[in-house]
Backbone as a ProteinNet text record, in pm:
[ID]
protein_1_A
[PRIMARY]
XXXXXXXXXXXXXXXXXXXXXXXXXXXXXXXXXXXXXXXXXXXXXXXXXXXXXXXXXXXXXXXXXXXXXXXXXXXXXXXXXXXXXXX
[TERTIARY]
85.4	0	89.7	29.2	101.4	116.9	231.1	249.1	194.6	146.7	99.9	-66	-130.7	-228.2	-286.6	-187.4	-242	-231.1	-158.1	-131.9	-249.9	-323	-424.8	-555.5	-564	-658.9	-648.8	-560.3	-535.2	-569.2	-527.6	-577.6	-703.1	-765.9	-937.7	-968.4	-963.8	-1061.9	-1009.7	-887.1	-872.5	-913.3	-933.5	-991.3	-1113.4	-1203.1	-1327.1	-1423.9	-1294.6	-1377.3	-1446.8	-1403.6	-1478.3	-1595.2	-1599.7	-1764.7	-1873	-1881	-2004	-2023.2	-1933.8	-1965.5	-1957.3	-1947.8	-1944.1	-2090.4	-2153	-2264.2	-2356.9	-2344.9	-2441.6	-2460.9	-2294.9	-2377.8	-2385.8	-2382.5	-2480.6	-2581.1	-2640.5	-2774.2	-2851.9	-2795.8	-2874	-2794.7	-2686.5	-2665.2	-2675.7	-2613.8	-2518.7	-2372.1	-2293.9	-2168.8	-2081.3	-2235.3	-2162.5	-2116.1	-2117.4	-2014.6	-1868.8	-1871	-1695.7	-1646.7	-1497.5	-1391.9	-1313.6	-1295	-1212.2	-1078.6	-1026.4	-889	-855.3	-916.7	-939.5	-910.3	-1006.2	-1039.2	-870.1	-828.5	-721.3	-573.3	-577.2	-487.8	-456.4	-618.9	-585.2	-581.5	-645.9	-576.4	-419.4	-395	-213	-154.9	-162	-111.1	-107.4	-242.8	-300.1	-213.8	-192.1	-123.7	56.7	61.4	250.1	255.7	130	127.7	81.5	68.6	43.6	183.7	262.4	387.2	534	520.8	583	535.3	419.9	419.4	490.4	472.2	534.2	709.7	748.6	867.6	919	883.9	895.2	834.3	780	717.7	611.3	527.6	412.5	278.5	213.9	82.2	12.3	-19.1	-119.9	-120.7	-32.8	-12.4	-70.7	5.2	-70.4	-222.8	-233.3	-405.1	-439.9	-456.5	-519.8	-513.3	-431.3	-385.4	-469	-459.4	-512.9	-653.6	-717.5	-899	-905.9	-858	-882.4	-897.3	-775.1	-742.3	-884.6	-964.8	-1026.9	-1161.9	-1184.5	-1318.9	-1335.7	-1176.8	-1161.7	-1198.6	-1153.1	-1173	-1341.1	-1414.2	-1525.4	-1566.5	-1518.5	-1628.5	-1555.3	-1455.2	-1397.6	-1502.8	-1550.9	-1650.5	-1763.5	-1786.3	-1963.7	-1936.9	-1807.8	-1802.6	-1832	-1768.5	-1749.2	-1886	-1940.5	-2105.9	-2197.3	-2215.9	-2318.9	-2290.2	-2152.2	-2117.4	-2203.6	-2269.3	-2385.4	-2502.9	-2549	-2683.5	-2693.5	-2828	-2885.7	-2985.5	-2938.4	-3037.2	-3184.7
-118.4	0	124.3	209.9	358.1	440.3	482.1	513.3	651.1	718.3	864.2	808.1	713.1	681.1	622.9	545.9	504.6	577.8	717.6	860	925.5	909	968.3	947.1	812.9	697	727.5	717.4	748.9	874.5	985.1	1054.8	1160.2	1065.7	1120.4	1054.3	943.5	878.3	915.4	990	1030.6	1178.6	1269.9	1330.5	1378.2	1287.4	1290.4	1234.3	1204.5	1112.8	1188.3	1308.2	1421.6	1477.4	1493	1503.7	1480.3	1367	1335.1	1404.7	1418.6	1501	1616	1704.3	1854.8	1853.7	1767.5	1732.6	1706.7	1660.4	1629.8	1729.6	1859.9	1930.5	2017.2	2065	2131.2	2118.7	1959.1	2001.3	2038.1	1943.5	1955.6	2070.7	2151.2	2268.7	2241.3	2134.7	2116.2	2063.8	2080.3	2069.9	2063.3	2005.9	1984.7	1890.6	1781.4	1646.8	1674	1769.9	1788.8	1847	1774.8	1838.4	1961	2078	2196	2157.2	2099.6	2037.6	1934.6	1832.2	1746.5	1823.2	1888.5	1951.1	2041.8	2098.1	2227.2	2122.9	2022.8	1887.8	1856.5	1854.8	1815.1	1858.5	2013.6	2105.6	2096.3	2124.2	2140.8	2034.1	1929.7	1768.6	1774.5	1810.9	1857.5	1945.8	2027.5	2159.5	2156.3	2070.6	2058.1	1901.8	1844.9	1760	1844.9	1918	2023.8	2135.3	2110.3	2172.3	2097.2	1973.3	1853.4	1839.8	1816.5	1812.4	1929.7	1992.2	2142.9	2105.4	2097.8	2067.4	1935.3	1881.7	1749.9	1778.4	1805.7	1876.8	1714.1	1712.3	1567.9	1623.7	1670.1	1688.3	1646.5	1490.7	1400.5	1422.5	1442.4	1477.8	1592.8	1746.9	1875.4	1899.1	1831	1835	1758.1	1637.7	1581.4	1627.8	1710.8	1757.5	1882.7	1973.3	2116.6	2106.9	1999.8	1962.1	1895.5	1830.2	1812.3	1909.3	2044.4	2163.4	2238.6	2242.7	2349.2	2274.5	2133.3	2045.8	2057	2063.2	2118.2	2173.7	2316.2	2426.5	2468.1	2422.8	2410.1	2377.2	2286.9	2214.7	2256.4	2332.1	2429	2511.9	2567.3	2740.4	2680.7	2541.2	2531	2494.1	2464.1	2430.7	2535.9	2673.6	2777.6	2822.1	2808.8	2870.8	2804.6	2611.4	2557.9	2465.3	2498.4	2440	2449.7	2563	2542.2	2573	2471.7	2479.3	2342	2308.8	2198	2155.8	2183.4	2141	2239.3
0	0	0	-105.3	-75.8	51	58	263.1	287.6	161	161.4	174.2	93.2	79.4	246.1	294.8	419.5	547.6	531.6	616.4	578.3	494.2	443	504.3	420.5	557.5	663.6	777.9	912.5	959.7	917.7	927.8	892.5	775.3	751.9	926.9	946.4	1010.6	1148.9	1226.3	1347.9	1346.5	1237.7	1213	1242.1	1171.9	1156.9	1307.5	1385.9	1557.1	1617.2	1604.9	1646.9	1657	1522	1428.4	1526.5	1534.1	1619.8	1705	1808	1973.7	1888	1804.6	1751.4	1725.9	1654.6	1616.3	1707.2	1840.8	1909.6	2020.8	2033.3	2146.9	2051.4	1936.4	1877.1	1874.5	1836.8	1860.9	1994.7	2086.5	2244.7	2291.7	2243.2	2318.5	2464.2	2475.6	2613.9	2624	2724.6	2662.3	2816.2	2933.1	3050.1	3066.5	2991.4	3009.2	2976.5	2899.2	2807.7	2907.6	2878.8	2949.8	2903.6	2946.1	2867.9	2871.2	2993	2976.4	2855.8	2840.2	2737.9	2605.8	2625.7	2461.7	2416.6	2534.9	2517	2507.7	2588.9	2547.2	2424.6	2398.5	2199.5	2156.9	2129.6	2053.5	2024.8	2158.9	2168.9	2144.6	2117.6	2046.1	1936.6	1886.8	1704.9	1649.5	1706.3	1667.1	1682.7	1766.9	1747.2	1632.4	1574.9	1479.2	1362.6	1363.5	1210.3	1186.7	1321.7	1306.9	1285.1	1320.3	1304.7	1127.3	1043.1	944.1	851.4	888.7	816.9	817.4	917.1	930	825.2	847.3	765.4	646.3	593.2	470.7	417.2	506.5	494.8	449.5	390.5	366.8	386.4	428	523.3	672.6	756.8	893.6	910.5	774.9	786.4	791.4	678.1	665.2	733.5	792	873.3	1001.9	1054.9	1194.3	1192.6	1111.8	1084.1	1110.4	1017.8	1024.8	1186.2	1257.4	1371	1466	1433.8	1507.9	1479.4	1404.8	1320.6	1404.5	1395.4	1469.6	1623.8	1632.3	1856	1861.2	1769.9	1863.1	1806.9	1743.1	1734.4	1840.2	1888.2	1989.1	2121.4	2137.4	2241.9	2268.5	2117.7	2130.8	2199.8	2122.1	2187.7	2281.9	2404.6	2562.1	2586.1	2513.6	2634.3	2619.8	2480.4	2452.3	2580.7	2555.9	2639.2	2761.7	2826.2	2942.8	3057.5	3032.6	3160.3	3117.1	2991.7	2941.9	2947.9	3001	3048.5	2913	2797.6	2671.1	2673.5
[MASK]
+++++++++++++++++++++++++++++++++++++++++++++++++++++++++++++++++++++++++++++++++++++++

């Protein structure tokens, strides 16, 4: 298998884990189960892995790291929006 092709793979799908919980306290606009530590953890993991790609000059790590960074902090805003909304 191509090693760009399966960096690719890997990272649509660690990517995309997210989605759901972005998706679900959007809709119920609650967001008291999430952790802000959690969330600010992965940001900062995501983000020295979108800087690690740059460095290395990988375009599967970048983009796949960047769309994760971009889905956190989504779901960062809707903590800080519905952390103490009860739906």
């Amino acid at each position: 298998m191509n090693e760009e092709i399966l960096g690719i793979a890997a990272g649509v799908l660690t990517s995309v884990a997210m989605v759901p919980q972005v998706i679900k306290v959007m809709k119920s606009k609650n967001a008291e189960d999430l952790s802000w530590g959690m969330i600010l953890v992965l940001i900062t993991g995501l983000s020295l892995w979108v800087w690690y790609g740059i460095i290395k000059d990988e375009f599967p790590i970048i983009a796949s790291n960047a769309f994760a960074v971009l889905v956190n902090i989504t779901l960062l805003v809707c903590c800080i929006k519905y952390k103490n909304n009860k739906g």
